[in-house]
N, CA, C, O and CB atoms as a CASP TS submission, in Angstrom:
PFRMAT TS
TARGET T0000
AUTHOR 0000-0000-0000
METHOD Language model
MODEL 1
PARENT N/A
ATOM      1  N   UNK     1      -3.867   3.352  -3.703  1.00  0.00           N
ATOM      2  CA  UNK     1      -3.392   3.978  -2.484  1.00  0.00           C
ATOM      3  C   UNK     1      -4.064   5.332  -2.295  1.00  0.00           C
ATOM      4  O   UNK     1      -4.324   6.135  -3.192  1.00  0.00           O
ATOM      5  CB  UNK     1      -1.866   4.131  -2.513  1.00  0.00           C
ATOM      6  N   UNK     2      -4.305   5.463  -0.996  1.00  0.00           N
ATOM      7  CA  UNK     2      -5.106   6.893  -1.033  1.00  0.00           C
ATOM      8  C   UNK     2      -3.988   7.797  -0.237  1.00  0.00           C
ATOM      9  O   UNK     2      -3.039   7.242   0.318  1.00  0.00           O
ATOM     10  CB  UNK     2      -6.849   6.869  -0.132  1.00  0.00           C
ATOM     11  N   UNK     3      -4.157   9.227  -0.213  1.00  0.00           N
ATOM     12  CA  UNK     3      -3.663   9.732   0.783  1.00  0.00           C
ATOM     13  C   UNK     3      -2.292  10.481  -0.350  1.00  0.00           C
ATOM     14  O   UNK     3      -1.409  11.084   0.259  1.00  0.00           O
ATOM     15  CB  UNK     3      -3.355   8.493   2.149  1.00  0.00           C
ATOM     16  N   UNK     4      -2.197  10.428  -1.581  1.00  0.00           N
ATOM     17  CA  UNK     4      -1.569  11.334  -2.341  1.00  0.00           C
ATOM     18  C   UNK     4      -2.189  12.814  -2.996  1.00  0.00           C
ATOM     19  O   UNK     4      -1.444  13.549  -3.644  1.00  0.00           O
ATOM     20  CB  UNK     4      -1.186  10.533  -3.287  1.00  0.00           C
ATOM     21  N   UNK     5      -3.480  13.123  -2.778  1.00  0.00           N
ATOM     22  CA  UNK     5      -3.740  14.322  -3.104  1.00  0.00           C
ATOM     23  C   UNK     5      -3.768  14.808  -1.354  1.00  0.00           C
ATOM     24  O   UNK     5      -4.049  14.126  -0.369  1.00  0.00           O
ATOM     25  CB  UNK     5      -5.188  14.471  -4.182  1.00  0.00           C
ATOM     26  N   UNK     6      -3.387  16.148  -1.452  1.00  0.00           N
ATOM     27  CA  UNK     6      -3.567  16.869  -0.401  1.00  0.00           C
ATOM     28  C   UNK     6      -4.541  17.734   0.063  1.00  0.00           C
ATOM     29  O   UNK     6      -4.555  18.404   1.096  1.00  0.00           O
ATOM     30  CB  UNK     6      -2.809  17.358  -0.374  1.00  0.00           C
ATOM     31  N   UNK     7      -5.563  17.613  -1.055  1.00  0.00           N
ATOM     32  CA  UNK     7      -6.805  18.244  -0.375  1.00  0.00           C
ATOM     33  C   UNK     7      -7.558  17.340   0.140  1.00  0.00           C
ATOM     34  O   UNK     7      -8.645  17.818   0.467  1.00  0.00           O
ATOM     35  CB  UNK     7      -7.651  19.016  -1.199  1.00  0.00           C
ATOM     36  N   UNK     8      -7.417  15.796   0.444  1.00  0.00           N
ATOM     37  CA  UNK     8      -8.002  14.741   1.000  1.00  0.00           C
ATOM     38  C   UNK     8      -7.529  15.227   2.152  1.00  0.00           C
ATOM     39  O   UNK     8      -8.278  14.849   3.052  1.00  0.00           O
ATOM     40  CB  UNK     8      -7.724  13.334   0.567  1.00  0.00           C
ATOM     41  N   UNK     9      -6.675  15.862   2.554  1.00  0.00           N
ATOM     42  CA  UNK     9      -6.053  15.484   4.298  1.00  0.00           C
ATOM     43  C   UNK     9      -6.084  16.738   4.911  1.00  0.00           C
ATOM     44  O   UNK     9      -5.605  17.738   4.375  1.00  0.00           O
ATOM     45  CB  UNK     9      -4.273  14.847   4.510  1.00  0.00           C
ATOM     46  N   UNK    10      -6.525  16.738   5.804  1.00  0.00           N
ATOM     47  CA  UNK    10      -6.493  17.990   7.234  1.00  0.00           C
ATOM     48  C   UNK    10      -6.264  17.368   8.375  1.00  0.00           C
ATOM     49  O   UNK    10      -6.305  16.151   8.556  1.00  0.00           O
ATOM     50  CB  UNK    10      -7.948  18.867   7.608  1.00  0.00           C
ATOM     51  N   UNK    11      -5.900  18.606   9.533  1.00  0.00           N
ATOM     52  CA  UNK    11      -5.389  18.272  10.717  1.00  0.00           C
ATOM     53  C   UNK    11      -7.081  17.914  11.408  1.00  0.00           C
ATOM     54  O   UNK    11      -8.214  18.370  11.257  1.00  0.00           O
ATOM     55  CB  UNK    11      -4.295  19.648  11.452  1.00  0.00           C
ATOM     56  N   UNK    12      -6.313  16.648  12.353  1.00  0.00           N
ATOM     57  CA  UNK    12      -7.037  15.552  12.953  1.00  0.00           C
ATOM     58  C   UNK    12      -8.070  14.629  12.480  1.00  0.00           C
ATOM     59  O   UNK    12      -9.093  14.244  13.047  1.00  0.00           O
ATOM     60  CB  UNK    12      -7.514  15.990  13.819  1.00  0.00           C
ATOM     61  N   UNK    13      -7.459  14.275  10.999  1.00  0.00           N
ATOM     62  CA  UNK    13      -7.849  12.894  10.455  1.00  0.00           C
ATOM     63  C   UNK    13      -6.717  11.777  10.973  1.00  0.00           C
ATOM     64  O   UNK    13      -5.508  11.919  11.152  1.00  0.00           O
ATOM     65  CB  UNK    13      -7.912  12.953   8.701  1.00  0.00           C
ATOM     66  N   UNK    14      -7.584  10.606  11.145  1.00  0.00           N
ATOM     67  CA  UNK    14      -7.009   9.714  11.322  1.00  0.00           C
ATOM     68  C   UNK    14      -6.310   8.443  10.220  1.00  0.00           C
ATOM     69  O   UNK    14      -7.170   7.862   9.557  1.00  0.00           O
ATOM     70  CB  UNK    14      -7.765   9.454  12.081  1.00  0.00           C
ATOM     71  N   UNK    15      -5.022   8.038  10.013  1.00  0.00           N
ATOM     72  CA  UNK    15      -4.218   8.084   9.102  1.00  0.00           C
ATOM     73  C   UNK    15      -3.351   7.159   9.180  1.00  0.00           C
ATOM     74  O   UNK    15      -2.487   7.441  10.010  1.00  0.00           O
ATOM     75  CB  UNK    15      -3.741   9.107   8.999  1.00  0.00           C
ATOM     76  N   UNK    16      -3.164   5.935   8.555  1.00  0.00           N
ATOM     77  CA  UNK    16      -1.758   5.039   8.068  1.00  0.00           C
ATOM     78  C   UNK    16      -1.034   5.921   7.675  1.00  0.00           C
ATOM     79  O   UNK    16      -1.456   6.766   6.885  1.00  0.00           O
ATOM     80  CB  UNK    16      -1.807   3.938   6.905  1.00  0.00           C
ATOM     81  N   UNK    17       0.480   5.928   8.229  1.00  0.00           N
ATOM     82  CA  UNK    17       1.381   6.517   7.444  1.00  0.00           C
ATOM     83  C   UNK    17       2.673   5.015   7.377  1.00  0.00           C
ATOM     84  O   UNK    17       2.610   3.914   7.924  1.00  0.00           O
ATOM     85  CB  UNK    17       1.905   8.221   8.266  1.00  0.00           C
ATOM     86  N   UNK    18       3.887   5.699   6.346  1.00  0.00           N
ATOM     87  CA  UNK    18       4.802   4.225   6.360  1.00  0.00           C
ATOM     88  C   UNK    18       5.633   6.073   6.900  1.00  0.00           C
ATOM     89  O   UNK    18       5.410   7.238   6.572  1.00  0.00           O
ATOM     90  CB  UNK    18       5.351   2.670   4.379  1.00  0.00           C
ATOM     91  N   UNK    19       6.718   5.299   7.957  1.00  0.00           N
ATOM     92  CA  UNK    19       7.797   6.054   8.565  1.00  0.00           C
ATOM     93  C   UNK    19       8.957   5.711   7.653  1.00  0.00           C
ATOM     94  O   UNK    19       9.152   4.584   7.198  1.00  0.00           O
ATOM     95  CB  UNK    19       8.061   5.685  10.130  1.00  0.00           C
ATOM     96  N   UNK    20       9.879   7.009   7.374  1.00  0.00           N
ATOM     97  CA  UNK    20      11.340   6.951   6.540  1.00  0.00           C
ATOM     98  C   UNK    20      11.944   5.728   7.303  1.00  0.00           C
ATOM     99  O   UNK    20      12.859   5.293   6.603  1.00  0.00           O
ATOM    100  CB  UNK    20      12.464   8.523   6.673  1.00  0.00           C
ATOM    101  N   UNK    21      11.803   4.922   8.557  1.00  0.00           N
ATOM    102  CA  UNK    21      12.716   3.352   9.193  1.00  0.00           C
ATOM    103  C   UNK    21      11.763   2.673   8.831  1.00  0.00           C
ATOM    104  O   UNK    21      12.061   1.547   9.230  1.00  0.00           O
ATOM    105  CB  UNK    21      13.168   2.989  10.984  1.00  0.00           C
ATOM    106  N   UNK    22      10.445   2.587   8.150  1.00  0.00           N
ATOM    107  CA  UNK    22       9.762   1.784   7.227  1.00  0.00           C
ATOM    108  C   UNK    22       9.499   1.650   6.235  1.00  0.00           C
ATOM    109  O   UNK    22       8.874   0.664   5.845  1.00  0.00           O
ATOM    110  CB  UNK    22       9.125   1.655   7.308  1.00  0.00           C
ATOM    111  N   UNK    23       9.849   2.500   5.567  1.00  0.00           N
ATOM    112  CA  UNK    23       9.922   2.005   3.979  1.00  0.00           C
ATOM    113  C   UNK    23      10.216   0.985   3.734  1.00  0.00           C
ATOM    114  O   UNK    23       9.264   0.282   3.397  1.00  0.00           O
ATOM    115  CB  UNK    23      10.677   2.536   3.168  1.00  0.00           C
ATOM    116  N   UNK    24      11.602   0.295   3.740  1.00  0.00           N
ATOM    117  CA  UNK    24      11.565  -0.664   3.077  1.00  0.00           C
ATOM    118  C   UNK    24      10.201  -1.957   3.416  1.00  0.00           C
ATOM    119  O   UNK    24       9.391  -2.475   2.647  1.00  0.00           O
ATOM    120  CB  UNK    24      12.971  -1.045   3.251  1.00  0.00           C
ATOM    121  N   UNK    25      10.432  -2.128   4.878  1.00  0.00           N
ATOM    122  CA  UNK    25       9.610  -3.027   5.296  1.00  0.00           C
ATOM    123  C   UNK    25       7.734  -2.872   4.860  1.00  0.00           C
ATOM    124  O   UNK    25       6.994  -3.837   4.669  1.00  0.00           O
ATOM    125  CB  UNK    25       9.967  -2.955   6.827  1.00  0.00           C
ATOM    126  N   UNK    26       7.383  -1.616   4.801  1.00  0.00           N
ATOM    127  CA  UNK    26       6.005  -1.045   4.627  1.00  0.00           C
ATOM    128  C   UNK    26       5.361  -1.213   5.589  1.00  0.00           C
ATOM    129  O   UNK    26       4.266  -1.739   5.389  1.00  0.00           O
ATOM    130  CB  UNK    26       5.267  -1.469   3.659  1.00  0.00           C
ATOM    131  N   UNK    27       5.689  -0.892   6.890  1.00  0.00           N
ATOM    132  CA  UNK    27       4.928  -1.178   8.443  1.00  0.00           C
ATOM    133  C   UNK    27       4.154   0.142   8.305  1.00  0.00           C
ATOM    134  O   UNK    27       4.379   1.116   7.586  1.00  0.00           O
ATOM    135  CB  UNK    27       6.086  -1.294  10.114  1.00  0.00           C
ATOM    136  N   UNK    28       3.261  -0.080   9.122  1.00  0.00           N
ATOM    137  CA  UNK    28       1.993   1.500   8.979  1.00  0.00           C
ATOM    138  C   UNK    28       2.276   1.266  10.112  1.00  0.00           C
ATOM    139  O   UNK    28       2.756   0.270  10.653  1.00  0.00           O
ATOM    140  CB  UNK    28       0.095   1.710   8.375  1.00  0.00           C
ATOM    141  N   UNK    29       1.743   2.910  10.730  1.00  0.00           N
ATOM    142  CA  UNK    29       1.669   3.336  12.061  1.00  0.00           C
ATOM    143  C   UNK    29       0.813   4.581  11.730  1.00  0.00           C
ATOM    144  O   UNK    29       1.066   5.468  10.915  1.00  0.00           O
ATOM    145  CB  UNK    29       3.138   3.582  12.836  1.00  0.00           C
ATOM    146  N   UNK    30      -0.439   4.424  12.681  1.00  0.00           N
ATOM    147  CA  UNK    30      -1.964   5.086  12.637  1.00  0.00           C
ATOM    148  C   UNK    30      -1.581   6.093  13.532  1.00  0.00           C
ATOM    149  O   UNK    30      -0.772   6.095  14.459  1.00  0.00           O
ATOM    150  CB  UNK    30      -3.408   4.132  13.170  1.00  0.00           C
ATOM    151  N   UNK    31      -2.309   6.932  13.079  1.00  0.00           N
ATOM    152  CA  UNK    31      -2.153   7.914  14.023  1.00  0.00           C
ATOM    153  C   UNK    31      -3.131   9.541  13.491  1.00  0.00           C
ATOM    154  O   UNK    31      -3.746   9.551  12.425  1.00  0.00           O
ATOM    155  CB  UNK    31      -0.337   8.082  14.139  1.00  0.00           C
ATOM    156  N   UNK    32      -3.107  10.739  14.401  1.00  0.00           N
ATOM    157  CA  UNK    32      -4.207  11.523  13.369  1.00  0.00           C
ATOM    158  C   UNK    32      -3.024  12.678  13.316  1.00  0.00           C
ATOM    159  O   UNK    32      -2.088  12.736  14.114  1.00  0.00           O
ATOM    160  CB  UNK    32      -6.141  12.087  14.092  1.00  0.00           C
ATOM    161  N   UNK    33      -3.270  13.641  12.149  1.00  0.00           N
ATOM    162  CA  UNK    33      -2.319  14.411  11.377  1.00  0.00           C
ATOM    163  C   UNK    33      -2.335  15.492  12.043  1.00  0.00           C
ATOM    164  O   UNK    33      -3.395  16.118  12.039  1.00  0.00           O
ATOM    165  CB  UNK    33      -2.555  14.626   9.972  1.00  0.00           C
ATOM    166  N   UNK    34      -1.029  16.103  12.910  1.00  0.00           N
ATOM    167  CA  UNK    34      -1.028  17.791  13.112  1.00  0.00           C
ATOM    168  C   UNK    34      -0.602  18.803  12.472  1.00  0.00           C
ATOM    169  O   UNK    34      -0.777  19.989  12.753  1.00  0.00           O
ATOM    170  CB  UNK    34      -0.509  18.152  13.991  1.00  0.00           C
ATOM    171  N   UNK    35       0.142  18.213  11.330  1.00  0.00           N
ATOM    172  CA  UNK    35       0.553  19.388  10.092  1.00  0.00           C
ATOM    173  C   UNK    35       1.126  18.189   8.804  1.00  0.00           C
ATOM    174  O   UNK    35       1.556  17.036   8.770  1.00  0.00           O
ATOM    175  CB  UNK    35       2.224  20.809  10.764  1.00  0.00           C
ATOM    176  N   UNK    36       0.882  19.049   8.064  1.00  0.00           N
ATOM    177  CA  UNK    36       0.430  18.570   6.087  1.00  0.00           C
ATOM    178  C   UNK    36       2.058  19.128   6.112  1.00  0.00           C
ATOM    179  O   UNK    36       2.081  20.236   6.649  1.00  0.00           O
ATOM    180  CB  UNK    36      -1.342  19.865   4.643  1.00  0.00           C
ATOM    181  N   UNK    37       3.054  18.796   5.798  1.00  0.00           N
ATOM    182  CA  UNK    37       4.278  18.817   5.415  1.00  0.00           C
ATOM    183  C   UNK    37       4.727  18.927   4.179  1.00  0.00           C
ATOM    184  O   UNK    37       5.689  19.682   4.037  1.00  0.00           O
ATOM    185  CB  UNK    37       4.722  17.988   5.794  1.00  0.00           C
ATOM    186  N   UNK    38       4.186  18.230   2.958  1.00  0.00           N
ATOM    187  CA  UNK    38       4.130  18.607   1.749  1.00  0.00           C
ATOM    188  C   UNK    38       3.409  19.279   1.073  1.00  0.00           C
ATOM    189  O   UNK    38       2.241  18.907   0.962  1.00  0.00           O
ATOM    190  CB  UNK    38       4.163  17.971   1.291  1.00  0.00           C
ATOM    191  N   UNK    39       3.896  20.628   0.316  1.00  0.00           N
ATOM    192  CA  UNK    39       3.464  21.777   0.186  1.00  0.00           C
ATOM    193  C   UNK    39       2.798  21.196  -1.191  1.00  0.00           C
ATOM    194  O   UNK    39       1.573  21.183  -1.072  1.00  0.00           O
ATOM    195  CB  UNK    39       4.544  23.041   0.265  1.00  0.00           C
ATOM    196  N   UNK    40       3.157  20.802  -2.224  1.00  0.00           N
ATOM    197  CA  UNK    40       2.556  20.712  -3.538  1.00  0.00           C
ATOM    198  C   UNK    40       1.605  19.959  -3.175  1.00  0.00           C
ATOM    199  O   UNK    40       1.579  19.533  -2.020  1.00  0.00           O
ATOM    200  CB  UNK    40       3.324  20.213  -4.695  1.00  0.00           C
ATOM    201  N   UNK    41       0.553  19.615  -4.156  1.00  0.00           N
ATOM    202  CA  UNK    41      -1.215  19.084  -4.331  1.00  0.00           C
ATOM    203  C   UNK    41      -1.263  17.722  -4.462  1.00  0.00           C
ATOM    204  O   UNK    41      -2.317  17.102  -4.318  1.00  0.00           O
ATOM    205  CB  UNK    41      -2.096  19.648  -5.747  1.00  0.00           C
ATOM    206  N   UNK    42       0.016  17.084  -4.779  1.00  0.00           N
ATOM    207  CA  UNK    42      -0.208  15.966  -5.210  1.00  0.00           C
ATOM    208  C   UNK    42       1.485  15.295  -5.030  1.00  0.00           C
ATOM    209  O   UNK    42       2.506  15.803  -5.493  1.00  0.00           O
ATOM    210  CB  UNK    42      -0.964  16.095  -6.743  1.00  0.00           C
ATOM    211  N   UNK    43       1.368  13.916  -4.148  1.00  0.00           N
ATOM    212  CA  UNK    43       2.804  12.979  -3.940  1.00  0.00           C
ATOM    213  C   UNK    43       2.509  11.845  -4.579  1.00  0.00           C
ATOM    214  O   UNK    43       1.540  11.273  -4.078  1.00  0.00           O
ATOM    215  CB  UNK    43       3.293  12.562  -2.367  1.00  0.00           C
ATOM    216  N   UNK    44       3.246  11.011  -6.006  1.00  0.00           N
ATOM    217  CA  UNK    44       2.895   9.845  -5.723  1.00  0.00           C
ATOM    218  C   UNK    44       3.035   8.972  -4.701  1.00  0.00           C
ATOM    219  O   UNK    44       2.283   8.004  -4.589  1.00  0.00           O
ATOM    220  CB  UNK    44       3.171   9.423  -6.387  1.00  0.00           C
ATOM    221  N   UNK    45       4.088   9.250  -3.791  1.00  0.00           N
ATOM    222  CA  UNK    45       4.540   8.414  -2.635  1.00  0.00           C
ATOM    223  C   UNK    45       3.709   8.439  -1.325  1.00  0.00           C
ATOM    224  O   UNK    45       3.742   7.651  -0.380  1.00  0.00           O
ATOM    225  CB  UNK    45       5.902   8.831  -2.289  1.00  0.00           C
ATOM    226  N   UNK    46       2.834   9.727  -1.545  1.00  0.00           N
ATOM    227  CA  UNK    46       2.086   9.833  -0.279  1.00  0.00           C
ATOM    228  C   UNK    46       2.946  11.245  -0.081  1.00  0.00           C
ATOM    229  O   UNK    46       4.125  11.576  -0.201  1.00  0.00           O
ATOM    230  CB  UNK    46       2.225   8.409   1.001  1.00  0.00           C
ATOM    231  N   UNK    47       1.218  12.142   0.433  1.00  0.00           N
ATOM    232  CA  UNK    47       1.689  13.058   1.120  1.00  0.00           C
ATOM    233  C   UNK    47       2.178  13.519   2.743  1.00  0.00           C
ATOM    234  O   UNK    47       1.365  13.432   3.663  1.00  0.00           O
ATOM    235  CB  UNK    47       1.011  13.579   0.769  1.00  0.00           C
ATOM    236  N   UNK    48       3.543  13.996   2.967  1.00  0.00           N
ATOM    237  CA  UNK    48       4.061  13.520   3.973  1.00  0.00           C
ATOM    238  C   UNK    48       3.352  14.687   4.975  1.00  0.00           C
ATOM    239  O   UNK    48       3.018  15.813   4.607  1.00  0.00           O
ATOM    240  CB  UNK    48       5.700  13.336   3.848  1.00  0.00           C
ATOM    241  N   UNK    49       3.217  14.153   6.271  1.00  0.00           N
ATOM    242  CA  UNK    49       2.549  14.614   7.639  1.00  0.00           C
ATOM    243  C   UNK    49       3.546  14.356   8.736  1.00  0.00           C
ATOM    244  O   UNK    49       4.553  13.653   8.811  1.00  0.00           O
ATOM    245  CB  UNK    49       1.132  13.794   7.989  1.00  0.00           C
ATOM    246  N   UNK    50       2.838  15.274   9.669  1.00  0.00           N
ATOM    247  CA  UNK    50       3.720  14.870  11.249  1.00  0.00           C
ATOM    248  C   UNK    50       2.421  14.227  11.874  1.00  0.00           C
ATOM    249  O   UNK    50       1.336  14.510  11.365  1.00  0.00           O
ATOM    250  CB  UNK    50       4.479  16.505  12.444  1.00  0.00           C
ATOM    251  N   UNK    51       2.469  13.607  12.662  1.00  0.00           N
ATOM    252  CA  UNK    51       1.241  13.228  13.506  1.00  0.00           C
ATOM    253  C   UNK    51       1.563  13.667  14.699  1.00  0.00           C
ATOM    254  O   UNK    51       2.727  13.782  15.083  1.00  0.00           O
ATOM    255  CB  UNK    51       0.849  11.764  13.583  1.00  0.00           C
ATOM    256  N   UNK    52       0.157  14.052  15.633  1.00  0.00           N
ATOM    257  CA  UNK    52       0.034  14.139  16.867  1.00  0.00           C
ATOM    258  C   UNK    52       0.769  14.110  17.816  1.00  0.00           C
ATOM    259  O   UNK    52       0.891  14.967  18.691  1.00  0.00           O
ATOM    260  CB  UNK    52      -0.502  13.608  17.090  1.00  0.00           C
ATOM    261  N   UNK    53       1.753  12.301  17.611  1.00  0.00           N
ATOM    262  CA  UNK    53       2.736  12.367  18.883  1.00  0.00           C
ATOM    263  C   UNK    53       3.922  12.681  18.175  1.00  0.00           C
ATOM    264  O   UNK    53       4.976  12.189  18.578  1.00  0.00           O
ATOM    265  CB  UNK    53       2.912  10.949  19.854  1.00  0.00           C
ATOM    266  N   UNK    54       3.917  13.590  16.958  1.00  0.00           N
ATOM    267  CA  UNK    54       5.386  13.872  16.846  1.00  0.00           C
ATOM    268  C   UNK    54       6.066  13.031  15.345  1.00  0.00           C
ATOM    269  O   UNK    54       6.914  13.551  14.619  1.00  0.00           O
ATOM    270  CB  UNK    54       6.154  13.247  18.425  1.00  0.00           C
ATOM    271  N   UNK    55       5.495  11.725  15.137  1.00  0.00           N
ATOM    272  CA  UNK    55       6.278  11.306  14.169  1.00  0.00           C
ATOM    273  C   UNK    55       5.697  11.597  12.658  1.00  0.00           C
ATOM    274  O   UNK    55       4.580  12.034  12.379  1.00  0.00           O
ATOM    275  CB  UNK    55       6.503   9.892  14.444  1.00  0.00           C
ATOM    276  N   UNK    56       6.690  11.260  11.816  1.00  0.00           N
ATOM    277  CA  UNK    56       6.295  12.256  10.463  1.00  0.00           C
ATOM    278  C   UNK    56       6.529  10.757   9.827  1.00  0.00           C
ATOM    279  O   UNK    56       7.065   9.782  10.354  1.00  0.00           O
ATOM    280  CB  UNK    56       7.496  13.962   9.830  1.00  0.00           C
ATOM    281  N   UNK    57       5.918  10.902   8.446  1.00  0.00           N
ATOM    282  CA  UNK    57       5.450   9.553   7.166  1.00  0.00           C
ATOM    283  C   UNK    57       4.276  10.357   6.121  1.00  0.00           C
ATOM    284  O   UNK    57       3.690  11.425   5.942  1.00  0.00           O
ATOM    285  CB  UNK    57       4.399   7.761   8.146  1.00  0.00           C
ATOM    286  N   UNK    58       4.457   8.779   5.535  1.00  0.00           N
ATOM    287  CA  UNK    58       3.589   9.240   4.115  1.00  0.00           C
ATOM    288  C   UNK    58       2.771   8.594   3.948  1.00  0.00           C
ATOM    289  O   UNK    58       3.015   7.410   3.718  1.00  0.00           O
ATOM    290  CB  UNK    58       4.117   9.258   2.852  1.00  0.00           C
ATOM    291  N   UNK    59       1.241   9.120   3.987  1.00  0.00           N
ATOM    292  CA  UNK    59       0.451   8.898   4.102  1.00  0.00           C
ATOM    293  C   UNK    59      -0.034   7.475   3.211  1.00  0.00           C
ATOM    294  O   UNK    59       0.024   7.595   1.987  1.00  0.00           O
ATOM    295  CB  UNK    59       0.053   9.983   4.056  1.00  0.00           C
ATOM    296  N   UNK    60      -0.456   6.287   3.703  1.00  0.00           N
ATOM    297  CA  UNK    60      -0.813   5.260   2.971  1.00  0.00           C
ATOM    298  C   UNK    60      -2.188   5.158   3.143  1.00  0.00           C
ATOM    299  O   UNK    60      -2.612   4.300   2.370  1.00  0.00           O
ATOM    300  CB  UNK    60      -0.127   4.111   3.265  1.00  0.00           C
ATOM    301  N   UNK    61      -2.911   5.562   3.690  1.00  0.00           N
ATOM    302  CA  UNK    61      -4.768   5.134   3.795  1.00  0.00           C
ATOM    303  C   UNK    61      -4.843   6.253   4.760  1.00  0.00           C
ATOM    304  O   UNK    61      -4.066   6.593   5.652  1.00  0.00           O
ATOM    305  CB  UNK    61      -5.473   3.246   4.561  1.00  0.00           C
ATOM    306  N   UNK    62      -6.290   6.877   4.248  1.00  0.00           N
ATOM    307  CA  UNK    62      -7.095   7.430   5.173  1.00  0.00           C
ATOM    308  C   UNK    62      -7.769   6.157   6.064  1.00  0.00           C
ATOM    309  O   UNK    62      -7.848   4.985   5.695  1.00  0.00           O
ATOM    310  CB  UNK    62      -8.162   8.378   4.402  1.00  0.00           C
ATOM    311  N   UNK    63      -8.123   6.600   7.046  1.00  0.00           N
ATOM    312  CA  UNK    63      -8.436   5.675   7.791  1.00  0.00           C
ATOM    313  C   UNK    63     -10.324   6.443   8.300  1.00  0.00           C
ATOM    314  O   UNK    63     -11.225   5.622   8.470  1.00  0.00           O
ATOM    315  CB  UNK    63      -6.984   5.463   9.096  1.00  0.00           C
ATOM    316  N   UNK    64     -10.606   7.825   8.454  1.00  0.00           N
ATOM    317  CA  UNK    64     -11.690   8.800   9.304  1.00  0.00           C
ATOM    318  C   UNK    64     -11.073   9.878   9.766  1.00  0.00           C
ATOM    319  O   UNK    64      -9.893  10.197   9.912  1.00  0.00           O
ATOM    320  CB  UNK    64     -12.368   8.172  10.569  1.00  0.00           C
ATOM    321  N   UNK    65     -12.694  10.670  10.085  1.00  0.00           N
ATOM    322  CA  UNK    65     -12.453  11.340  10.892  1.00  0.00           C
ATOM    323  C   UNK    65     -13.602  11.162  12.367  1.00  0.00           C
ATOM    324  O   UNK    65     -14.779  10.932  12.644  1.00  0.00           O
ATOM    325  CB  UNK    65     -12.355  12.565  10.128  1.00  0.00           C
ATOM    326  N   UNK    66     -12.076  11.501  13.085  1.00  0.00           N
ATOM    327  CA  UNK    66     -13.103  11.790  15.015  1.00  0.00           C
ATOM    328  C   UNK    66     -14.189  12.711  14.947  1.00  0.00           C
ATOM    329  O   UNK    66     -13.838  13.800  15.402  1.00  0.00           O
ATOM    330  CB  UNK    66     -12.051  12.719  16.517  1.00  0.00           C
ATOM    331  N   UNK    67     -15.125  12.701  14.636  1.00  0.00           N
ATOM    332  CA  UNK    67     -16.281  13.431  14.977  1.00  0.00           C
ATOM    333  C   UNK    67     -16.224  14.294  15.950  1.00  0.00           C
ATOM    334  O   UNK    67     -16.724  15.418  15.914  1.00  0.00           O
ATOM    335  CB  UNK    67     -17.211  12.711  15.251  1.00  0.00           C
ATOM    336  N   UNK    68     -15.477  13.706  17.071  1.00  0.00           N
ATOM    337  CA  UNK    68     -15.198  14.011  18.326  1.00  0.00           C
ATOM    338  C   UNK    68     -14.302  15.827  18.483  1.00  0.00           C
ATOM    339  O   UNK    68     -14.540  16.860  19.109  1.00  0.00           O
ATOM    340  CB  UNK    68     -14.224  12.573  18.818  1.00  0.00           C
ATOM    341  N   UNK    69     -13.387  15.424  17.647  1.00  0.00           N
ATOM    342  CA  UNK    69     -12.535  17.005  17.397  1.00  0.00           C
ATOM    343  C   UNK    69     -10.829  15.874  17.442  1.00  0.00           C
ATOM    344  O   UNK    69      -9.729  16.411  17.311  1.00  0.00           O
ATOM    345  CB  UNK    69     -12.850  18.786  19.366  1.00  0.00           C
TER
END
């Protein structure tokens, strides 16, 4: 699983996260990161983010980055 160290992740990479109403199930929902939420270096569970439109999870795969910005 990627996406548990936190120097892998900055704002506006694009990103699987599993949402706290997905855990159990393990549904991803992509999206790119507007703030790093977990302060320590390292989650085994995934380090948790808010994304763009607002919703927050833990990071399961990098997915890129937009070149674009």
């Amino acid at each position: 699983m990627e996406g548990q160290n936190r120097s892998e992740l900055h704002y506006g990479l694009t990103v699987d996260v599993v949402l706290k109403t997905n855990q159990r199930t393990g549904i991803l929902t992509r999206g790119k990161i507007d703030k790093l939420l977990t302060n320590s270096s390292y989650h085994p569970h995934g380090i948790k983010v808010k994304l763009q439109d607002g919703q927050i999870g833990r990071v399961q795969a990098i997915i890129g980055d937009d070149s674009n910005g």
